[in-house]
N, C-alpha and C positions, 0 to 999 in steps of 0.2 A: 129812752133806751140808750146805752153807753155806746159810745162808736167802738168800733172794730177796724182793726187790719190787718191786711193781707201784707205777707211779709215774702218777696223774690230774693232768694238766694243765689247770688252764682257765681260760680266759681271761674273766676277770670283771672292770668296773667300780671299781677301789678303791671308790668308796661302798658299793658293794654286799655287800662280803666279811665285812662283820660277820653277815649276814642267811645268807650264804654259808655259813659256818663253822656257823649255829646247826644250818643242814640237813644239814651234812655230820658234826654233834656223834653224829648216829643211826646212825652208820655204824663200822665194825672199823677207825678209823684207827689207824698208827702217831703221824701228825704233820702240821703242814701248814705248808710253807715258803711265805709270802706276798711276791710280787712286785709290778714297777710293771703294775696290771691284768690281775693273773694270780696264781694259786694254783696249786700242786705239793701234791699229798694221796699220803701215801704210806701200804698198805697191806701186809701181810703176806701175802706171796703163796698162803698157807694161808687167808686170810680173805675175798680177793677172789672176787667170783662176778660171771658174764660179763655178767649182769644189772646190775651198778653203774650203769654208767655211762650207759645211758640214766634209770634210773630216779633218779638225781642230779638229770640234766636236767629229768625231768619234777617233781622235787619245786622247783626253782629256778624253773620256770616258773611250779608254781601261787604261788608267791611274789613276784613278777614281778620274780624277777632274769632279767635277758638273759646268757645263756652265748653266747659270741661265737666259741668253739671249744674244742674237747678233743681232748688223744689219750693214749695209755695208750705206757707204755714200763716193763721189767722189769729189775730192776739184782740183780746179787748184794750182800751185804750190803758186801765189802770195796768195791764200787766206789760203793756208794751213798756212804759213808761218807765215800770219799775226794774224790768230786765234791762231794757239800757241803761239805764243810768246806774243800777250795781254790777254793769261791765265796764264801769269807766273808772279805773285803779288809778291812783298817784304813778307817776312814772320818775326814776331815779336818774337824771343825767350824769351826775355825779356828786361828791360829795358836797356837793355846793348846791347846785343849783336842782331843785323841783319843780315837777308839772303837775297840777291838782286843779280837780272840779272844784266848782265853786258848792259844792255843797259834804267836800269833806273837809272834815273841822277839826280833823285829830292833829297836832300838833306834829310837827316831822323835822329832823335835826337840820336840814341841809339849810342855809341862811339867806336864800335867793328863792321863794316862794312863788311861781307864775301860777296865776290862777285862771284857765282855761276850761272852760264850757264849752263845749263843739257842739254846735246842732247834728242830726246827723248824718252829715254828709260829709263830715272832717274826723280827722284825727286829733288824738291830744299827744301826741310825740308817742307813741307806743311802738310806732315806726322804726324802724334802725334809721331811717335816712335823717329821721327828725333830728334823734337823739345826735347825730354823727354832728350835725349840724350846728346844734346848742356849743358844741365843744370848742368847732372850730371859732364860733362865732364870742363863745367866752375869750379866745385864745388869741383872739385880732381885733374885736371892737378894743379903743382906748377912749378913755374921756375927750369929751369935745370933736368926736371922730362924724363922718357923716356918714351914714348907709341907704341902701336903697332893698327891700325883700321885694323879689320878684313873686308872685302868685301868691302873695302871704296866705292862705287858708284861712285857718283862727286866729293870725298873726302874731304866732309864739314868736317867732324869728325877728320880729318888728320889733317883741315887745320886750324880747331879753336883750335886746343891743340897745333899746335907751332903758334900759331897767341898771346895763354895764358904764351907763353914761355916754353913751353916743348924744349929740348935740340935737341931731336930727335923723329924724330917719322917715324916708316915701317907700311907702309899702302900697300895692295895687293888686288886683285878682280882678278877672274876666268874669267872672262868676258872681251872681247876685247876690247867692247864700252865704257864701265867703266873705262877700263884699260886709254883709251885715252879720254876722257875724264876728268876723274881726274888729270890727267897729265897736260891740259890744265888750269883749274882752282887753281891748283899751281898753273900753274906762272901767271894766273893772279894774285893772290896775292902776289904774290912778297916770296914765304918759301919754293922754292925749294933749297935750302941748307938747310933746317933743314926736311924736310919730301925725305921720299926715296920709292920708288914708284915700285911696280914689279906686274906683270898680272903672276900669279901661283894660281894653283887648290890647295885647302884647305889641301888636304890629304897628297899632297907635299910637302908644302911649308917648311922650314925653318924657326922658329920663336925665334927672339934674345930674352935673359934676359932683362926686362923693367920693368919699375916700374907700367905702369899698361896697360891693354886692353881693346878695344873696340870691340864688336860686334852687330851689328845692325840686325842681321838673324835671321829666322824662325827658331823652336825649335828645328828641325830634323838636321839644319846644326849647331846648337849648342850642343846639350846631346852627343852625340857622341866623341867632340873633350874638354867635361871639363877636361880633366886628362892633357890635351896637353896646354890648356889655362893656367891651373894652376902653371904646370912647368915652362911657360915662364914669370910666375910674380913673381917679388921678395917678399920674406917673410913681409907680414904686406900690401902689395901693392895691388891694386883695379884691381876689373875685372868688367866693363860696359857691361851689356846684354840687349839689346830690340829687338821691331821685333816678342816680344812675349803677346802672349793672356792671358790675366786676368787668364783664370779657367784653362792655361799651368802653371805658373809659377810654382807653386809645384815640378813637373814633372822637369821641368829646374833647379830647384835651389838642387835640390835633389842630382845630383853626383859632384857638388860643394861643397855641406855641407859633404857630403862623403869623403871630401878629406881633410875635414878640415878649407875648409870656412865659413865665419860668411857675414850673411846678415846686411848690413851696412845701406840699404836703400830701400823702393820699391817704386815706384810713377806711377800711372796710371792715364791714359787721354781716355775716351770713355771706347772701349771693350780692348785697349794696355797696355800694363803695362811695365816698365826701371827697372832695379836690379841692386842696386847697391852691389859687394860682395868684402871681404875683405880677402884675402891670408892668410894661416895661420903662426903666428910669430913662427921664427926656435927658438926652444930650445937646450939648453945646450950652 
């Protein structure tokens, strides 16, 4: 008999999905494909019990995420399968550079190919914050440069700064699926010698001297750790922020410029906004 699943939809605040996901970590999930203000959790319809789905709600409540709506839908495994993966389009960053599943084969003009599979619980840059990101990071990795991607996901951001000729770059995520996942999309691209890859909690981790960083996170996993971003870039070197909201940036750029940073650049797509900020040069 072909498995089946039960598919929760809900409809949540991009800010909120990280807080989201922590509540939904306690539960029999398969996977969870994240949308523009919306998440898809998919369960093993052997794992599902009719109780989820308020009891989601009420754990999101006492959390104060707002759930804006839900509803449950049952797929067999071959259509799951198939419906996702003909939802996952080529995405254009620009004339250059591509974001493609590994299983479209059609030829595409732009001359920078990444090929990203995302299980599903990531994004393949469909994102504005993604996209915003690739730009910036075209626009400031230089050869022999070093970086560091904070919560890489699928590890686009890892994977296009040594794909631009970064030397080295340490990409990490707290997250298991991410963790394997981005591991796998190295090597399909062919950079794992130049990207170095570790699943550690933020608070933990370790962060080398580089010449600049990336962080694609919500404001709350960024204000916190600017003092810690700042030390690990060298003097004059870029620090990449997205993942955040237009009427946040203030708020975020705030104990960067507290430390001595200079805004280099902002760029916004919808209600997101990318920051680009510039280390301060050592004196004496």
């Amino acid at each position: 008999m072909p498995t089946r699943y039960v598919m929760l939809t809900l409809s949540i605040h991009d800010e909120d999905s990280d807080v989201a996901v922590g509540v939904l970590s306690g539960y029999p999930i398969v996977g969870i494909e994240q949308g523009m203000d919306s998440m898809t959790v998919c369960f093993d319809q052997n794992d599902w019990q009719a109780d989820y789905q308020a009891a989601i709600a009420d754990e999101l409540a006492a959390v104060n995420v707002r759930l804006h709506g839900a509803h449950v839908q049952v797929l067999d495994d071959r259509n799951w399968n198939a419906e996702w993966e003909s939802s996952i389009e080529p995405v254009v960053v620009n004339e250059r550079i591509v974001i493609v599943p590994e299983w479209h084969a059609e030829p595409m003009s732009q001359s920078m190919r990444l090929v990203i599979t995302p299980k599903m619980s990531f994004g393949t840059g469909h994102h504005s914050t993604t996209r915003m990101m690739c730009r910036l990071i075209e626009k400031h990795v230089t050869p022999g440069s070093s970086w560091i991607d904070v919560g890489t996901g699928t590890g686009v951001l890892a994977i296009l700064a040594a794909r631009l000729g970064a030397s080295s770059v340490y990409a990490f995520d707290n997250d298991e699926w991410s963790y394997s996942n981005a591991l796998e999309n190295i090597g399909r691209n062919g950079v794992e010698e130049t990207v170095r890859l570790e699943h550690v909690e933020l608070q933990k981790v370790h962060l080398p001297k580089s010449t600049g960083l990336a962080a694609n996170l919500y404001r709350h996993l960024v204000i916190p750790y600017a003092d810690s971003f700042v030390e690990a870039v060298e003097p004059g070197g870029m620090i990449l922020l997205s993942g955040i909201l237009r009427y946040d940036a203030d708020d975020v750029c705030a104990p960067f410029l507290a430390s001595g940073c200079v805004i280099d650049e902002i760029m916004s797509e919808t209600e997101w906004c990318a920051i680009a900020l510039r280390t301060p040069q050592r004196h004496g």
